[in-house]
C-alpha positions as protocol buffer text, in pm:
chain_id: "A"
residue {
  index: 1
  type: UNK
  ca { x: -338 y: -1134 z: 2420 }
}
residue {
  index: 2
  type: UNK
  ca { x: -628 y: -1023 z: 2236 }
}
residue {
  index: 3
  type: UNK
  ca { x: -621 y: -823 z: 1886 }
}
residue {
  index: 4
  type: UNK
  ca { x: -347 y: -625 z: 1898 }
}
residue {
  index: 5
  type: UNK
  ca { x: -304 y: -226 z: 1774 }
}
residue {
  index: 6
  type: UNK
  ca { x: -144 y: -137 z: 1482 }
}
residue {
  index: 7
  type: UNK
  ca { x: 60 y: 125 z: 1378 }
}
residue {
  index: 8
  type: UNK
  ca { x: 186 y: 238 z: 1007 }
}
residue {
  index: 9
  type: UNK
  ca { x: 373 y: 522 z: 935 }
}
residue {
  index: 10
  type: UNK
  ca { x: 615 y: 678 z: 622 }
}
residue {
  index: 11
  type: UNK
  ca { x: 829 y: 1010 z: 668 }
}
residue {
  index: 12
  type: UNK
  ca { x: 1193 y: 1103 z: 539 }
}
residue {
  index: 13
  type: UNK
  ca { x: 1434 y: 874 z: 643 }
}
residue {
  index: 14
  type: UNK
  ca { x: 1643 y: 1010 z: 943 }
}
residue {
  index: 15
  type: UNK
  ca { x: 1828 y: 863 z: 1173 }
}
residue {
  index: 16
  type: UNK
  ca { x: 1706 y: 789 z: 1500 }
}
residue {
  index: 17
  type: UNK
  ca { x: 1337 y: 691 z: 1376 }
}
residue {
  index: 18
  type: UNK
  ca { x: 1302 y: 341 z: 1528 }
}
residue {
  index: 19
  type: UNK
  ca { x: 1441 y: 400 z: 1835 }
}
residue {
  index: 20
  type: UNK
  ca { x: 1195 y: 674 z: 1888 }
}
residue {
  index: 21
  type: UNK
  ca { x: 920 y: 474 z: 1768 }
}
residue {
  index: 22
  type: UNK
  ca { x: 1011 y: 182 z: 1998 }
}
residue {
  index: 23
  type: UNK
  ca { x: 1102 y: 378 z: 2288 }
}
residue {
  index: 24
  type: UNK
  ca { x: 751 y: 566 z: 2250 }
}
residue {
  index: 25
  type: UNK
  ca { x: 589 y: 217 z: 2298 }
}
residue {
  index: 26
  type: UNK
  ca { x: 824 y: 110 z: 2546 }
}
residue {
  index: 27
  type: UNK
  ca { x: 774 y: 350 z: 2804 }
}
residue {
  index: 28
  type: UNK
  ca { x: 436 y: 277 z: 2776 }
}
residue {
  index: 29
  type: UNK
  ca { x: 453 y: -111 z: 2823 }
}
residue {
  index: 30
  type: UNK
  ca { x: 364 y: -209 z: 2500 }
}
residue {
  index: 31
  type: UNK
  ca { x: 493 y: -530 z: 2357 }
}
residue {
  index: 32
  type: UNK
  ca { x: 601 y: -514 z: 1959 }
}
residue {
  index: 33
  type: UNK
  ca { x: 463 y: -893 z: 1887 }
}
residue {
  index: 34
  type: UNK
  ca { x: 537 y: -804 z: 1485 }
}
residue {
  index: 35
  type: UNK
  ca { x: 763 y: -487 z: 1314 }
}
residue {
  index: 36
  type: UNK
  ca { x: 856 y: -464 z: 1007 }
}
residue {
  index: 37
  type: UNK
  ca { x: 1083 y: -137 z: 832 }
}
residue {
  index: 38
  type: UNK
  ca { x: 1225 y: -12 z: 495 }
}
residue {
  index: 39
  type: UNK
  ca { x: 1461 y: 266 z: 396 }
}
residue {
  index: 40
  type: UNK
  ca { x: 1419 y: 324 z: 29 }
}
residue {
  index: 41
  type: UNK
  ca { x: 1738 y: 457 z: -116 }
}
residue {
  index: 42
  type: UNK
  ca { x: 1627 y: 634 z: -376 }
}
residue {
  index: 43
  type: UNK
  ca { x: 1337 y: 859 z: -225 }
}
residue {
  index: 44
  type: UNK
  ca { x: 1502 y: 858 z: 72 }
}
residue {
  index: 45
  type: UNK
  ca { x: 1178 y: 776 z: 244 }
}
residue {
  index: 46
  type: UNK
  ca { x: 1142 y: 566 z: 548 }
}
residue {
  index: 47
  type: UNK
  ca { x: 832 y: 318 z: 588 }
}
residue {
  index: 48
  type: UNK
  ca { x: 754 y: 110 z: 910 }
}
residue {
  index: 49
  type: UNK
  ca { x: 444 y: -113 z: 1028 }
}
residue {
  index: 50
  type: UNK
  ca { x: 435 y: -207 z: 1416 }
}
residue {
  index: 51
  type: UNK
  ca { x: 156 y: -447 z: 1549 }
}
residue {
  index: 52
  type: UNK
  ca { x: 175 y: -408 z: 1937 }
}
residue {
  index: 53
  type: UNK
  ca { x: -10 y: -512 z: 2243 }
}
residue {
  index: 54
  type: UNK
  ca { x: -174 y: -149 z: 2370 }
}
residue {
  index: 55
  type: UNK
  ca { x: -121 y: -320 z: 2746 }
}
residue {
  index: 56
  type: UNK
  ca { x: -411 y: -100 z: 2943 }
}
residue {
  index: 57
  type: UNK
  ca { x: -399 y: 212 z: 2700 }
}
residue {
  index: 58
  type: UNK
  ca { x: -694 y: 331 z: 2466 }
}
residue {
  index: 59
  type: UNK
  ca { x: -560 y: 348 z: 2097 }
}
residue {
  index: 60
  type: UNK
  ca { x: -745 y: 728 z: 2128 }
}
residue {
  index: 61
  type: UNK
  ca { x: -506 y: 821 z: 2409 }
}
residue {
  index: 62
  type: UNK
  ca { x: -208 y: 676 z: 2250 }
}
residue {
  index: 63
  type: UNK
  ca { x: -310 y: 881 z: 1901 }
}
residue {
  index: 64
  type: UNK
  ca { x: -288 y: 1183 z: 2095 }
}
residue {
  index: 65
  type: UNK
  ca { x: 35 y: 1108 z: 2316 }
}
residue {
  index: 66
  type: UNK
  ca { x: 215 y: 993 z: 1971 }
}
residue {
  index: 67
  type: UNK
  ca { x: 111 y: 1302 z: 1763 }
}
residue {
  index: 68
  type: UNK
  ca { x: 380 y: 1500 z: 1858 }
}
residue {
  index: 69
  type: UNK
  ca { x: 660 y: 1229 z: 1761 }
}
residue {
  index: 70
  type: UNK
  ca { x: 485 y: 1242 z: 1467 }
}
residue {
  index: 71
  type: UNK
  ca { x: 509 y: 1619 z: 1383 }
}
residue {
  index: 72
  type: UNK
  ca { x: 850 y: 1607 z: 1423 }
}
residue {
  index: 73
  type: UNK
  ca { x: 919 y: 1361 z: 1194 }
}
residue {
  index: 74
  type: UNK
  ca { x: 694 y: 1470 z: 939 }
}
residue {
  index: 75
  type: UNK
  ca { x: 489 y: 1122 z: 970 }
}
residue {
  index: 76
  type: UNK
  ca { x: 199 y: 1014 z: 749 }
}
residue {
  index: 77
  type: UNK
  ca { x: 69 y: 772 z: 975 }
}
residue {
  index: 78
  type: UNK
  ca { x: -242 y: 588 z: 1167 }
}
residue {
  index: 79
  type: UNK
  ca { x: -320 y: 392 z: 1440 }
}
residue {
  index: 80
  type: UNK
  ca { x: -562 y: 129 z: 1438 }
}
residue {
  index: 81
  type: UNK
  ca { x: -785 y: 21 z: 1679 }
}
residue {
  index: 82
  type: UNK
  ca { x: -714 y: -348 z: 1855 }
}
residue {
  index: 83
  type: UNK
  ca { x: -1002 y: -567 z: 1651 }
}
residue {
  index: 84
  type: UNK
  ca { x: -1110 y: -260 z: 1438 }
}
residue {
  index: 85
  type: UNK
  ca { x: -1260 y: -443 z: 1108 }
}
residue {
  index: 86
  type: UNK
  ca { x: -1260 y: -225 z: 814 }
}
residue {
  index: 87
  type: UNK
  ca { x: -1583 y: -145 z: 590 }
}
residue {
  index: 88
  type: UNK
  ca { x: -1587 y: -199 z: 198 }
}
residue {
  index: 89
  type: UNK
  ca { x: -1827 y: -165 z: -94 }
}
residue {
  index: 90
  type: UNK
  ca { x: -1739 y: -379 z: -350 }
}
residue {
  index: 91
  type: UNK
  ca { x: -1810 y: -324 z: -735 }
}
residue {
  index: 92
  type: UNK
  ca { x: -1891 y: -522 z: -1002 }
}
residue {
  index: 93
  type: UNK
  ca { x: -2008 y: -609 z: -1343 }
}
residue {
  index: 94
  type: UNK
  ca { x: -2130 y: -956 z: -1497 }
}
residue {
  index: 95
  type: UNK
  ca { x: -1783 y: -1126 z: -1412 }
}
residue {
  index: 96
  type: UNK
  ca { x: -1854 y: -1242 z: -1040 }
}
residue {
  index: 97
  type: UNK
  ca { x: -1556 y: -1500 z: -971 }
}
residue {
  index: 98
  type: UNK
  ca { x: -1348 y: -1209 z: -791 }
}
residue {
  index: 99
  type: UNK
  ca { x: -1692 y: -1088 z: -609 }
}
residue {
  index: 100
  type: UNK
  ca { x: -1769 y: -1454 z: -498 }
}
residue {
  index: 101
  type: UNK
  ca { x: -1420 y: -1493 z: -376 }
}
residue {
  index: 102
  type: UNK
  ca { x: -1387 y: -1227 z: -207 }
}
residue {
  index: 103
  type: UNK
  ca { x: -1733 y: -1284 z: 3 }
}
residue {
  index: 104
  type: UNK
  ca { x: -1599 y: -1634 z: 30 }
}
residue {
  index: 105
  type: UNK
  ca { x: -1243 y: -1521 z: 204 }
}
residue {
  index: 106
  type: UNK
  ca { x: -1434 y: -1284 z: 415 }
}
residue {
  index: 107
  type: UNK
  ca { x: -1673 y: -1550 z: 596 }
}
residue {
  index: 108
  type: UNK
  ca { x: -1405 y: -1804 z: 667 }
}
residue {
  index: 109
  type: UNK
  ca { x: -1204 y: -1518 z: 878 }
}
residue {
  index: 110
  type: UNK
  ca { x: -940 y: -1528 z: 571 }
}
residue {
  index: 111
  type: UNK
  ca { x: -1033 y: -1131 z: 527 }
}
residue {
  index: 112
  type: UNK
  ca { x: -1109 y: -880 z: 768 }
}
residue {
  index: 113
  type: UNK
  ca { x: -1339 y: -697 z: 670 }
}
residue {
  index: 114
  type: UNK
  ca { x: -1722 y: -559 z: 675 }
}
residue {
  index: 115
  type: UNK
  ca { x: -1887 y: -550 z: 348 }
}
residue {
  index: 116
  type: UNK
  ca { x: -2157 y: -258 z: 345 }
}
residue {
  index: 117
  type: UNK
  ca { x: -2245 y: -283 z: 13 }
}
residue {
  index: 118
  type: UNK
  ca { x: -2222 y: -460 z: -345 }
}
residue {
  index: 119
  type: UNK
  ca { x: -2254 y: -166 z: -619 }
}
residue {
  index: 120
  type: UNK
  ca { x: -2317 y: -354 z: -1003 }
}
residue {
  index: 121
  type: UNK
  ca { x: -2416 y: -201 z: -1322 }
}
residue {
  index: 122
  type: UNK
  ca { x: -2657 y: -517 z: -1378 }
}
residue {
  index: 123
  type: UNK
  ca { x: -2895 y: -672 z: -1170 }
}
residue {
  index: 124
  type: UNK
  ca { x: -2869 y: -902 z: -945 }
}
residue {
  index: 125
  type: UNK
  ca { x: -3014 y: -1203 z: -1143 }
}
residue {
  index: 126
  type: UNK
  ca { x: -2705 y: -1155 z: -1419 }
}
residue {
  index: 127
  type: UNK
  ca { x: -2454 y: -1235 z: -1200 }
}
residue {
  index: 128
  type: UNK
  ca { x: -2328 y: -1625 z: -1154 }
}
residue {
  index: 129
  type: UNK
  ca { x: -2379 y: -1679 z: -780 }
}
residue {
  index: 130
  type: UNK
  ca { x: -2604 y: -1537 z: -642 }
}
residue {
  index: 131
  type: UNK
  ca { x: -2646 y: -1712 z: -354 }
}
residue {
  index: 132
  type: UNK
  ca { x: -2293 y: -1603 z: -204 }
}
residue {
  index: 133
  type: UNK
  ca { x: -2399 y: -1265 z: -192 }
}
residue {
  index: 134
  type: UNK
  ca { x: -2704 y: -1327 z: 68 }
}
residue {
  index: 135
  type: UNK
  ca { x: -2789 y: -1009 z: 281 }
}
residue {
  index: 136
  type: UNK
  ca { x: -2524 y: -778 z: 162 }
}
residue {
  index: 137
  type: UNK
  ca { x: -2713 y: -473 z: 57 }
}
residue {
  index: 138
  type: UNK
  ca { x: -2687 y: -480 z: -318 }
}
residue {
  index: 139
  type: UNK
  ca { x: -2733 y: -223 z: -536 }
}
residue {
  index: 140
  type: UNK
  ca { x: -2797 y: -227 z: -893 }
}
residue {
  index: 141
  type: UNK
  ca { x: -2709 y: 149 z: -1025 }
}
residue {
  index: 142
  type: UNK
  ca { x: -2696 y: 138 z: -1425 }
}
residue {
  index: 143
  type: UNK
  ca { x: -2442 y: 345 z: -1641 }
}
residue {
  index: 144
  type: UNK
  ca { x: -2449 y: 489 z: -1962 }
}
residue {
  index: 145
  type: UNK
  ca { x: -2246 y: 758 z: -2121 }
}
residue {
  index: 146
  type: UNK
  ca { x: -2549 y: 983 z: -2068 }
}
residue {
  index: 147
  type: UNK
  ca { x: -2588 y: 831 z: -1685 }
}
residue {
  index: 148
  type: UNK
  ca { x: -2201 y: 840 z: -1577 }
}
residue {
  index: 149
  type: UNK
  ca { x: -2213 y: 1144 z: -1369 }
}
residue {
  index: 150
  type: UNK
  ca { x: -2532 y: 1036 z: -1185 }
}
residue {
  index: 151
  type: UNK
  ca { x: -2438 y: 697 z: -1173 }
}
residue {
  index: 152
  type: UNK
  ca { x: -2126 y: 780 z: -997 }
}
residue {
  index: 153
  type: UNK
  ca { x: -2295 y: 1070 z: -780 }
}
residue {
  index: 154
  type: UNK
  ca { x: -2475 y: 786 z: -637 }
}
residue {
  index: 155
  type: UNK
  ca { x: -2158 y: 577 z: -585 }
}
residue {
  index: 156
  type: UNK
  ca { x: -1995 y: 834 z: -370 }
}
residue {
  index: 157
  type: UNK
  ca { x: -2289 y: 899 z: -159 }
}
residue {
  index: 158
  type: UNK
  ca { x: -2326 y: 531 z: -27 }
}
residue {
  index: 159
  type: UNK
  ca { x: -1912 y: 498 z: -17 }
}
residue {
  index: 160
  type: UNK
  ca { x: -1963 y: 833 z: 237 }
}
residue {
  index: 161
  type: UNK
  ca { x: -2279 y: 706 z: 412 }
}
residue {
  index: 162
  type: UNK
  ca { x: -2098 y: 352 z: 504 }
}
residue {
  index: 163
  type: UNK
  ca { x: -1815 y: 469 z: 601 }
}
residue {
  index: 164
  type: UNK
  ca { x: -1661 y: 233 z: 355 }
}
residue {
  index: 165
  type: UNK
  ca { x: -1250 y: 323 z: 359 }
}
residue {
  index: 166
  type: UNK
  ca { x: -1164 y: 108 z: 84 }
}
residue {
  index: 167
  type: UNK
  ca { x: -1374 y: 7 z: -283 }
}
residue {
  index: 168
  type: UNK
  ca { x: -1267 y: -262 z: -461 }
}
residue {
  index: 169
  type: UNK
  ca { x: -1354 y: -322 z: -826 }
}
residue {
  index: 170
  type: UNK
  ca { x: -1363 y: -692 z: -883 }
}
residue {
  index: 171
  type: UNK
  ca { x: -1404 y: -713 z: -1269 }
}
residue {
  index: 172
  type: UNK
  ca { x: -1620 y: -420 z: -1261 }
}
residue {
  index: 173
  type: UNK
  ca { x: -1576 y: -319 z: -1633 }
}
residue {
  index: 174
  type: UNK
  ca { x: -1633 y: 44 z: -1611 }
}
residue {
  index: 175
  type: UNK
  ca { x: -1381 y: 337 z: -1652 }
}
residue {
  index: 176
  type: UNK
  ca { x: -1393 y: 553 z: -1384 }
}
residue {
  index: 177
  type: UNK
  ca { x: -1430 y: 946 z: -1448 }
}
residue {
  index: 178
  type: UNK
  ca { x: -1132 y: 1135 z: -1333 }
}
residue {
  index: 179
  type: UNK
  ca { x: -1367 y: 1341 z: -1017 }
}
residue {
  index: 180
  type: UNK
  ca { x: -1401 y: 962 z: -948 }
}
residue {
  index: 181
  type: UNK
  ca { x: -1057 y: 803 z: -963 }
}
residue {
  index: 182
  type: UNK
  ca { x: -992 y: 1161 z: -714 }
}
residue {
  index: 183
  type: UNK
  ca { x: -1225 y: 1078 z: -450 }
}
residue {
  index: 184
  type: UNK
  ca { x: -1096 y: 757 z: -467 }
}
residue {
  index: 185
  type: UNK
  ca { x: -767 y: 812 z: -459 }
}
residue {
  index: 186
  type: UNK
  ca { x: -545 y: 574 z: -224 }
}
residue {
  index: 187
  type: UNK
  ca { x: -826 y: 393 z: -131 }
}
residue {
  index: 188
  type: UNK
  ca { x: -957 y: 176 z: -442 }
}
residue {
  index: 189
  type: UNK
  ca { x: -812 y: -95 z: -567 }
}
residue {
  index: 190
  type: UNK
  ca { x: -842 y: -307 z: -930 }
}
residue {
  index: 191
  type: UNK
  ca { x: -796 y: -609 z: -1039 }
}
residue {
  index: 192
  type: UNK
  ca { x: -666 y: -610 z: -1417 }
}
residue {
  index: 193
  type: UNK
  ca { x: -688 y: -900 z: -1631 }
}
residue {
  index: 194
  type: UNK
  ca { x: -306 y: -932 z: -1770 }
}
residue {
  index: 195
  type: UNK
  ca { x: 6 y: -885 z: -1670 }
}
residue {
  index: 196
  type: UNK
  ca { x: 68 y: -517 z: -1731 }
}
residue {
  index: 197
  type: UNK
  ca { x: 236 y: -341 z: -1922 }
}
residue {
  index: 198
  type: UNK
  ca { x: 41 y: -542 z: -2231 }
}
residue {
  index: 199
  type: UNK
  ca { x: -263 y: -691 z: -2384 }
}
residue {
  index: 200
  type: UNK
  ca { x: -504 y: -353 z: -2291 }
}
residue {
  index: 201
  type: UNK
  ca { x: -844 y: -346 z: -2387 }
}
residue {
  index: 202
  type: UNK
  ca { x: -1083 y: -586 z: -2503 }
}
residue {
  index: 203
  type: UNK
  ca { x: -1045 y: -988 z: -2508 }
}
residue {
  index: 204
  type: UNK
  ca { x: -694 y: -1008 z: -2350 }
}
residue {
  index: 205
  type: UNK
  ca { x: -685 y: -1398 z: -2333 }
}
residue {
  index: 206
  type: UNK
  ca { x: -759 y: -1401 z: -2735 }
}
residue {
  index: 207
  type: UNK
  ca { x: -454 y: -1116 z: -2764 }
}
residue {
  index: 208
  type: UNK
  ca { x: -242 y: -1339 z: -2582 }
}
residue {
  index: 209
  type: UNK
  ca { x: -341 y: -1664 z: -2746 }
}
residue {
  index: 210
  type: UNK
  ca { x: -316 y: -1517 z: -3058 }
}
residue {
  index: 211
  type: UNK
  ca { x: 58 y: -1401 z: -3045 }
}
residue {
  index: 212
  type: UNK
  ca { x: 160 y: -1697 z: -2887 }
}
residue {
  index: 213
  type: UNK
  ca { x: 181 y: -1610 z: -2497 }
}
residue {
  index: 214
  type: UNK
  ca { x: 383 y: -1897 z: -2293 }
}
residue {
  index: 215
  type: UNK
  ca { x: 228 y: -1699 z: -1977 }
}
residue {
  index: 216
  type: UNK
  ca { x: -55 y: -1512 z: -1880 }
}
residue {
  index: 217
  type: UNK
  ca { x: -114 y: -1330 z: -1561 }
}
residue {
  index: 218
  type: UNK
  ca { x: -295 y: -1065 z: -1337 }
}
residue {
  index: 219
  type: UNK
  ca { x: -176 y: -728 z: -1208 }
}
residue {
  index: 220
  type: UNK
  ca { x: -404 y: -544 z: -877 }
}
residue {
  index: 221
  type: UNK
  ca { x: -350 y: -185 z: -847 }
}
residue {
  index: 222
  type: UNK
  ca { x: -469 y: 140 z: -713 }
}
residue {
  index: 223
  type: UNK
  ca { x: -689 y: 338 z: -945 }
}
residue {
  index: 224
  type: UNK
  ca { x: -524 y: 670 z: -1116 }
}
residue {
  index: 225
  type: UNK
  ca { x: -674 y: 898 z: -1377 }
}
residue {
  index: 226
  type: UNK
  ca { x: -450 y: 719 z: -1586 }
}
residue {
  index: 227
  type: UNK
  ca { x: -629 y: 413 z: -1692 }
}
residue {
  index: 228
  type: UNK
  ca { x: -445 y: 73 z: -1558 }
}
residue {
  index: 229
  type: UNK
  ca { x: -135 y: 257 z: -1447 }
}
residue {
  index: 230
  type: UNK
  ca { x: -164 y: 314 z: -1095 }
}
residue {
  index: 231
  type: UNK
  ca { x: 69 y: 181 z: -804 }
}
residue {
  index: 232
  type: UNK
  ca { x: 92 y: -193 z: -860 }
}
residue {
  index: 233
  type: UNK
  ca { x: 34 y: -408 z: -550 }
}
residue {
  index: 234
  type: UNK
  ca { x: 36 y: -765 z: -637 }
}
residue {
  index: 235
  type: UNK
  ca { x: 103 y: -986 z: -969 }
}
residue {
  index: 236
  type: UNK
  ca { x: 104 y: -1306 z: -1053 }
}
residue {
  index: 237
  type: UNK
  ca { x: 137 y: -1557 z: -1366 }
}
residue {
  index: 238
  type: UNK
  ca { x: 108 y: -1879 z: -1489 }
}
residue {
  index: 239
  type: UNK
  ca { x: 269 y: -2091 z: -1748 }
}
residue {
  index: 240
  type: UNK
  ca { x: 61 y: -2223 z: -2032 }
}
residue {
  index: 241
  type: UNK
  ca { x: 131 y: -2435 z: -2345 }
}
residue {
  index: 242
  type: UNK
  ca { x: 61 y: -2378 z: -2694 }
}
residue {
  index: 243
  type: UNK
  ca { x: -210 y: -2684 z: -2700 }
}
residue {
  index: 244
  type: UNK
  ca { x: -401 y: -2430 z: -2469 }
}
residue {
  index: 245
  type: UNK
  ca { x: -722 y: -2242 z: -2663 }
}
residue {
  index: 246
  type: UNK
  ca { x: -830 y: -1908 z: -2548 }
}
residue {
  index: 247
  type: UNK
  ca { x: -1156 y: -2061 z: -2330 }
}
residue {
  index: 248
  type: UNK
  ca { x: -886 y: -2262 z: -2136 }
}
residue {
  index: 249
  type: UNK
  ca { x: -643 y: -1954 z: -2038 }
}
residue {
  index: 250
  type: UNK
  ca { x: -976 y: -1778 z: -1923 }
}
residue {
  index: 251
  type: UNK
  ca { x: -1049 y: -2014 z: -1707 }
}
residue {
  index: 252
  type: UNK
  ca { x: -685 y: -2043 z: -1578 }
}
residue {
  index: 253
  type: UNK
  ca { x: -708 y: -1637 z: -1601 }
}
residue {
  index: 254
  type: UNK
  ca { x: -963 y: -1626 z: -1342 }
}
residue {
  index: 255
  type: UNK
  ca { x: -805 y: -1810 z: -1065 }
}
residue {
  index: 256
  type: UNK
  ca { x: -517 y: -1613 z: -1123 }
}
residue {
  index: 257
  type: UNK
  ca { x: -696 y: -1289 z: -1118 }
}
residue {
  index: 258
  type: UNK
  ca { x: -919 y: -1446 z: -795 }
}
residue {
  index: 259
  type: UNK
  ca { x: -562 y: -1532 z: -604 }
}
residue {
  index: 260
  type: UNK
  ca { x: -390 y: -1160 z: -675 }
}
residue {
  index: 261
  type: UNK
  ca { x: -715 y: -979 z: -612 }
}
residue {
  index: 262
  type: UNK
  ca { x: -751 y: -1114 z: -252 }
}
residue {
  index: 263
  type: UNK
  ca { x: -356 y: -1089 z: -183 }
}
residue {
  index: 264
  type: UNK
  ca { x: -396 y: -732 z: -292 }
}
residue {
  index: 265
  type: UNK
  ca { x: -750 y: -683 z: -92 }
}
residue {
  index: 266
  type: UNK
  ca { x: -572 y: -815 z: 247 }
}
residue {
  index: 267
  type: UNK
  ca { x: -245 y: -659 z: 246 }
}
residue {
  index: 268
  type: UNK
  ca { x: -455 y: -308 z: 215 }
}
residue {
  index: 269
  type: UNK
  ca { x: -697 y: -387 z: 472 }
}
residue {
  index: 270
  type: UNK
  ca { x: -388 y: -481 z: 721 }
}
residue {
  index: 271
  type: UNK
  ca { x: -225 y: -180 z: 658 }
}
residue {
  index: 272
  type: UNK
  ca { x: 79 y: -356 z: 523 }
}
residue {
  index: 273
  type: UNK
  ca { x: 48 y: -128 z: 130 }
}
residue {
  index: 274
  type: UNK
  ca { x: 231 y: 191 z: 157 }
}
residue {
  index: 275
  type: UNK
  ca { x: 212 y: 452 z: -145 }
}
residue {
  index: 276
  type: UNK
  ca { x: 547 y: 535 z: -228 }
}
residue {
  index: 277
  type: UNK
  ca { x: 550 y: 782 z: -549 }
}
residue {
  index: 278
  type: UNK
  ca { x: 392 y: 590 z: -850 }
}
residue {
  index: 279
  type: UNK
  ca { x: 503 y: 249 z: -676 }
}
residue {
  index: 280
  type: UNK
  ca { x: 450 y: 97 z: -380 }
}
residue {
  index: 281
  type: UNK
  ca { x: 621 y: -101 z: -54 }
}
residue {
  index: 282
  type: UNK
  ca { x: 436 y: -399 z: 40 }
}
residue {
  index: 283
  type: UNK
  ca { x: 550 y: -539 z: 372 }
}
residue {
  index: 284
  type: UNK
  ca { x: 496 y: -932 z: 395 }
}
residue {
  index: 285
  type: UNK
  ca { x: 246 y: -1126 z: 606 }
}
C-alpha cells in the first residue's frame, strides 16, 4: 500500500459518529490502517483522525460523496490527499538552531513537508548556517516600527503566492500585529523560549538562573493576538543544577526548544493538532 488518505474531523459529540464514519469507508472498501478518537467531556466535542487506504477512489470523489455525512454532523473536517506534502515558509531572526533543524528533519524524510520560502528580518550572512539553507528561496524583508505594516504586507503576499498552509516562527523575534496574528490564525505556529506561564520577555535563561530555576523548558503554540498565549501544542523541560551558569542553560535551552519545535511542526503537518477552544487535542504518532 502506498501513502495512504487521511481524514480529520471535530463536531458535537453524538452518538452514532464512528460507526457512520467507518461504515462511510467501509462500503467503499477502504481499509482504516490507523484511527484514533476523543470525546471531550467538558465541551462536549468529538475529535477523530482516520488514515485509510482510498482502495481505487480519488480523494476528490470521496470529498464530495462524504460532504453530506458531514453536514449532518456539523463536521469541521478535511481530507487529504494520499502523498500530499504540505508547503511552509518559515521565519526567522538571528537565532537559526530551530531553522537549521527544521531544514535538517525535512531532508532526512523526518518531516513532510515543502519549504517555499525562508522570510528573516536580517540577511542571510547573519545567520549561523548558512549552508543548510541552500536553494530555499530566502528572503530578507527588514522591520522597523515605521516598516511593520509593509514588512508584513509583504509577508502575506508570498504566504498567498506559495500556497504555504502553515508558517512557522523558529526564534523569529518579532511581535506580530494583530491583522497578522488574524490571517494567521490556526495556521502558525511558535516556538517560545520557557516554559509558560513565566519568565516573559527579554533574557529568560538569566530570569531563570537568577531565581534559582531547578528546570527550564520550551512551550510551541499557535499564535493569538494575545502575545504567547495561544493553544499550546507541545512542552518540554529539563532538569538543571545550581552549578549551571546562564550560557550553559542556553545551550541546554536550545535543544530543548529544537526537540518541541519539530514535535509541534510534525504533529500539525499530519493533521494530528485539533483546536479545541483556547486548548488543544493532540492525537499521538
Amino acid at each position: 500500500m502506498g501513502q495512504p488518505c487521511v481524514l480529520s474531523l471535530s463536531c458535537p459529540d453524538r452518538p452514532g459518529l464512528v460507526a457512520d464514519v467507518a461504515g462511510f469507508l467501509a462500503e467503499r472498501g477502504c481499509n482504516i490502517v490507523d484511527a484514533e478518537q476523543y470525546e471531550d467531556p467538558l465541551t462536549a466535542r468529538f475529535f477523530m483522525r482516520i488514515a485509510f487506504d482510498p482502495a481505487d477512489h480519488e480523494a476528490e470523489a470521496l470529498r464530495a460523496q462524504f460532504t453530506p455525512l458531514a453536514g449532518r454532523h456539523a463536521m469541521d473536517w478535511k481530507l487529504r490527499d494520499p502523498g500530499f506534502v504540505p508547503r511552509v515558509v518559515i521565519m526567522v531572526s538571528k537565532f537559526d538552531h530551530c531553522l537549521s533543524d527544521l531544514l535538517y528533519r525535512q531532508r532526512i524524510g523526518e518531516l513532510r513537508m515543502e519549504v517555499a520560502g525562508i522570510v528573516c528580518n536580517h540577511p542571510r550572512e547573519a545567520l549561523t548556517d548558512t549552508a543548510i539553507i541552500g536553494d530555499v528561496p530566502f528572503h530578507h524583508l527588514p522591520v522597523t516600527p515605521s516598516t511593520k505594516a509593509e514588512q508584513e504586507a509583504a509577508v502575506r503576499a508570498l504566504v498567498e503566492e506559495s500556497g504555504a498552509e502553515l508558517v512557522i516562527l523558529a526564534r523569529y523575534m518579532q511581535i506580530l500585529s494583530d491583522e497578522m496574528t488574524h490571517f494567521l490564525s490556526g495556521r502558525c505556529i511558535n516556538i517560545h523560549h520557557s516554559f509558560l506561564p513565566g519568565f516573559k520577555g527579554a533574557r529568560p535563561y538569566h530570569q531563570a538562573h537568577a531565581r534559582g530555576v531547578k528546570m527550564i523548558g520550551a512551550t510551541s503554540h499557535y499564535v493569538t493576538s494575545e502575545l504567547d498565549e495561544g493553544p499550546i501544542i507541545a512542552q518540554d523541560v529539563v532538569a538543571i543544577g545550581h552549578r549551571e551558569l546562564p550560557e550553559e542553560l542556553v545551550a541546554r535551552g536550545r535543544d530543548v526548544e529544537r526537540r518541541v519545535l519539530a514535535r509541534a511542526v510534525k504533529a500539525h503537518l499530519e493533521d494530528r493538532v485539533f483546536l479545541n477552544g483556547s486548548r488543544t487535542v493532540v492525537f499521538a504518532h
